[in-house]
N, C-alpha and C positions, 0 to 999 in steps of 0.2 A: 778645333781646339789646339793649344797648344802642347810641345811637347814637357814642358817644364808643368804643366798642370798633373801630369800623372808620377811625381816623385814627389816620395818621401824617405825619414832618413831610417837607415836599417841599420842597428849595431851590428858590426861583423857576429856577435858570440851569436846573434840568432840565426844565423845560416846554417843549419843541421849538414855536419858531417857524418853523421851515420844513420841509419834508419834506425826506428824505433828498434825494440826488444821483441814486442810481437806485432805483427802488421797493424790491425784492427786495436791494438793501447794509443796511438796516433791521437790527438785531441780532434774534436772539431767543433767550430766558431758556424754556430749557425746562423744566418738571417732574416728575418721575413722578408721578402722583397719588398710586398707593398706597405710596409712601416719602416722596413731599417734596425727594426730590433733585435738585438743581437744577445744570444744565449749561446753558453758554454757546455758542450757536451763530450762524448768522447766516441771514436769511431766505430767502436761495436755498440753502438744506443742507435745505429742509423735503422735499422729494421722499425725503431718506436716514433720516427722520423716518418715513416711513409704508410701507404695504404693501399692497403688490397684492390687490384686491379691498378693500380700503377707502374712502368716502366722504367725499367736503366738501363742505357744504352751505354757499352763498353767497348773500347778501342782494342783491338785482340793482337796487335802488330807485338812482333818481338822483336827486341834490341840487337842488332848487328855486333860481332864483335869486330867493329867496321876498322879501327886504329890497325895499323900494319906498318911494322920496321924493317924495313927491306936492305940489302944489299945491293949496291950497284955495281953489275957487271967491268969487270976489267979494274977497277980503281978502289973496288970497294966500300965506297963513302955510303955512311948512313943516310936512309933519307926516310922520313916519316909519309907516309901514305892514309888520306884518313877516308873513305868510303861513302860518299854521299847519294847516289843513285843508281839502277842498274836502267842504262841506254840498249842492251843486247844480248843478247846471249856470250856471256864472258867478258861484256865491256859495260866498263864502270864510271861515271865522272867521280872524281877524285883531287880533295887538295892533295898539296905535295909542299915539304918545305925541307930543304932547302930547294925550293923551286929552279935554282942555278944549275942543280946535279940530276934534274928532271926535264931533261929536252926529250922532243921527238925522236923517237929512236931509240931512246933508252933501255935497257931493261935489269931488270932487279928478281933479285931474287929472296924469296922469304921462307921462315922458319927451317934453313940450312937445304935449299934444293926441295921444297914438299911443294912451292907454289914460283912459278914466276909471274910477268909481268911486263909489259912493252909499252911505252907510253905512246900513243899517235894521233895527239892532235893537244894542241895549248888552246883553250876555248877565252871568249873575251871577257876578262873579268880575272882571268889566271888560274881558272879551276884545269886538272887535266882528265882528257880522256884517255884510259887505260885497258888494256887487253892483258885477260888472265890467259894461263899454260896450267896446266894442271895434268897428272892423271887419278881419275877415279870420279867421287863426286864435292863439287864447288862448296858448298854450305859446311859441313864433315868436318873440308880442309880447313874453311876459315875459321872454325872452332878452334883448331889447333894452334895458326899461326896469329889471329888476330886476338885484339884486345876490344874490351866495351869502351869508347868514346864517353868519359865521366863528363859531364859541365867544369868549366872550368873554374868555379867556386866550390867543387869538392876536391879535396886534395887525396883522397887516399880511397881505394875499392876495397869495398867491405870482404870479408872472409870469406860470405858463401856468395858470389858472384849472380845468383838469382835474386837477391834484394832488390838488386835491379833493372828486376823483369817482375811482370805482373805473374798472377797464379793461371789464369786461364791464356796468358800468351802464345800465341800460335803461329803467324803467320812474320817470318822474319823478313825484316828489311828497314827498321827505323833504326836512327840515329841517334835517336836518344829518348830516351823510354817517356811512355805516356804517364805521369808520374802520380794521375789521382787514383790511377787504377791501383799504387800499390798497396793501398791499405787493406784491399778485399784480401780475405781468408777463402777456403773452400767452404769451411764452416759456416762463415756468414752469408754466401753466397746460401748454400742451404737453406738458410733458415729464412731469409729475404723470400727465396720459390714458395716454404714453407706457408708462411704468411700470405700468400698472392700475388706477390712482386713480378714480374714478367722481368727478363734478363733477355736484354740482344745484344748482338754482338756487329761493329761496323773495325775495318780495316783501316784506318789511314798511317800512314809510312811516314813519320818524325823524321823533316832532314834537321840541317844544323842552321837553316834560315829561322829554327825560331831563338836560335840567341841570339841574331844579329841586331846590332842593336838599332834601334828609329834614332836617325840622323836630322833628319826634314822638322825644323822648327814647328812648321804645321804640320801634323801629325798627317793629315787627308796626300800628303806628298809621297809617303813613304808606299814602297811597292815589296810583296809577299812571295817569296819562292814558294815554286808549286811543290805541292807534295802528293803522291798516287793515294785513291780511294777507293774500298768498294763498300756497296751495300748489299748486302744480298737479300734475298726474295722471303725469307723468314724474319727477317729483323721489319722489311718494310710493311708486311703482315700485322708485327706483333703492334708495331706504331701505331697501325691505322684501325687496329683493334679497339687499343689503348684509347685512344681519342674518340671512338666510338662511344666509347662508355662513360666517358668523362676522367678514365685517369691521366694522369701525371705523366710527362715524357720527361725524364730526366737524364742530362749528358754527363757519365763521369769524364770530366775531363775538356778543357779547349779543343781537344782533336776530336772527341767524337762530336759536338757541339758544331764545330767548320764542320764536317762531315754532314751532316744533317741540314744546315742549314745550305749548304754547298748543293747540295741533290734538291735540294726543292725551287732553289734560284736556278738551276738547271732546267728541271725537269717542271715544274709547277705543282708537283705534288712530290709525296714521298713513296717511293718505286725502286725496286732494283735499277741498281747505276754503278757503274766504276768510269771513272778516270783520273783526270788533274784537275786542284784548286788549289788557288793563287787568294779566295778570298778575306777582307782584310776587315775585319769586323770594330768598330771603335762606337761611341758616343754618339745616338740618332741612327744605330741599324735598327731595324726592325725586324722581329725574331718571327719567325712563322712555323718553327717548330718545335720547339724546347719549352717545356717549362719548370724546369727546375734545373738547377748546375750543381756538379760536385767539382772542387777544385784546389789546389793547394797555392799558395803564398808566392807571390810572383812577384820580377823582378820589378823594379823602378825603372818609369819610363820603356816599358814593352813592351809589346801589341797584346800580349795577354792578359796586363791588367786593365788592356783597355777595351779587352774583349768583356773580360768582368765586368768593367766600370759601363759598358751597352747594357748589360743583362739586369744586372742589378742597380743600379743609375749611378750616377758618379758621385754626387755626396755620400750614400748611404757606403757607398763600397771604398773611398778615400775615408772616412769615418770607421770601418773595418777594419782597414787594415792599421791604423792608429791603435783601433782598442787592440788586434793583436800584439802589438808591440808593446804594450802598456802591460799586458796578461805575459807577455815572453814566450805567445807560438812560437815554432819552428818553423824556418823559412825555408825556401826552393823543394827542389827534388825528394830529399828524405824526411821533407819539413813535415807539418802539420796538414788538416784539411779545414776547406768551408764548404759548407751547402747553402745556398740560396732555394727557398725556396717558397 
């Protein structure tokens, strides 16, 4: 396919700069898969949405406060540092810009001496590898001296700085929040067990390769930065339970969705697993473990909506996202939600 087949046009006013008022008032556009029929609901109705003995699988990664404005030793110059993976114990790949004031050798210093920093090695592509100094413990510090990595169509971080982070987020290291996860309440997380809902939990670490945007005219050209995954031995329990009995697997989210389908194109079934995927999901995958997606409003022309556009088929989900912009969802990050299901 090509790449001009997955845009459409988006007024700016629909890009939600703030998150809603309470997680769960968020709307949601729901779908049938196998019709394309699409009803209006709102995101605390999801519990009248699903069925006892079925599954939702949750992405638990916590958002890095990965942005860091450092000092550079001897001359001073600011140089922005933004955190995209950890390679080692204390070394980090990392942009850097002004990439000129970031050579080998470098080193910087951030939140006035609490953290430094020595750059040693320009990797190909111009990301850099970086080595922290610290004393005490690494996570703590970056609390202190870093910033959350917003997308670059929000302009401004909301007031209580966990809007964007999910409720149950755990495990830090992503780049930028899993963002269908943020409608859940603990509440409705609640009431969802309540009712029979099964709740697991999968890891995968959000770098900044999913904004980049698909370049390759044919879409099948473009190639997916890897990002770290685990599944652990109760989530792949709850799954093969789940499907035992005929419920529902449901992914909040494109990351736990790769997750899942990432471990079973690995493994051939679904099993405790960690590592890296790279995989690149579009138009004619074939899903072998999901059956239901929760997700929010995504960009034009980006591997995400055409992650959607594989799940739910491309007319029914190009038809979607038309009526949301007809109805005035809220787009990206703080936007709105859909469920296919």
């Amino acid at each position: 396919m090509k790449l001009k087949d997955f845009y459409f046009d988006l007024p700016q006013e629909l890009i939600a700069q703030e998150p809603a008022l309470q997680r769960d008032s968020s709307r949601l556009l729901c779908m049938e898969r196998a019709s394309g029929r699409l009803t209006h609901r709102h995101f605390y109705n999801l519990a009248d949405l699903l069925n006892e003995g079925d599954c939702l699988i949750l992405n638990d990664s916590r958002v890095l406060p990965a942005r860091l404005y450092g000092t550079k030793e001897g001359s001073g110059a600011a140089v922005e540092f933004v955190l995209l993976s950890q390679k080692g114990k204390d070394i980090w790949e990392a942009l850097a810009g002004p990439g000129k004031k970031a050579k080998v050798g470098a080193r910087f210093s951030f939140g006035e001496g609490l953290m430094f920093c020595e750059v040693i090695e320009i990797l190909e592509g111009g990301n850099r590898l970086i080595r922290f100094e610290y004393q005490g413990s690494f996570f703590p510090l970056l609390e202190q001296v870093g910033q959350l990595p917003l997308p670059h169509y929000i302009h401004q971080m909301p007031e209580d700085k966990e809007r964007y982070q999910t409720v149950y987020s755990k495990d830090i290291g992503s780049a930028a929040a899993p963002t269908a996860g943020l409608h859940f309440t603990d509440e409705l997380l609640e009431t969802l067990r309540a009712k029979g809902v099964g709740i697991g939990f999968v890891t995968l670490h959000v770098g900044l390769g999913t904004f980049r945007p698909v370049k390759a005219e044919n879409i099948e050209e473009h190639l997916m930065h890897s990002e770290h995954y685990s599944l652990p031995k109760e989530t792949a329990e709850l799954i093969s339970s789940t499907k035992k009995r005929g419920g529902r697997v449901i992914a909040v989210g494109t990351t736990s969705c790769r997750t899942l389908e990432s471990v079973c194109a690995r493994e051939g079934t679904i099993c405790p697993s960690e590592g890296w995927t790279d995989i690149f999901i579009y138009p004619g995958y074939a899903f072998k473990v999901i059956d239901g997606l929760i997700t929010n409003f995504h960009l034009p022309e980006s591997t995400l909506i055409m992650l959607v556009s594989a799940f739910a088929g491309y007319e029914y989900t190009m038809q979607a996202y038309r009526a949301a912009v007809q109805e005035q969802y809220r787009f990206y990050s703080f936007g709105d939600a859909m469920f296919v299901g």
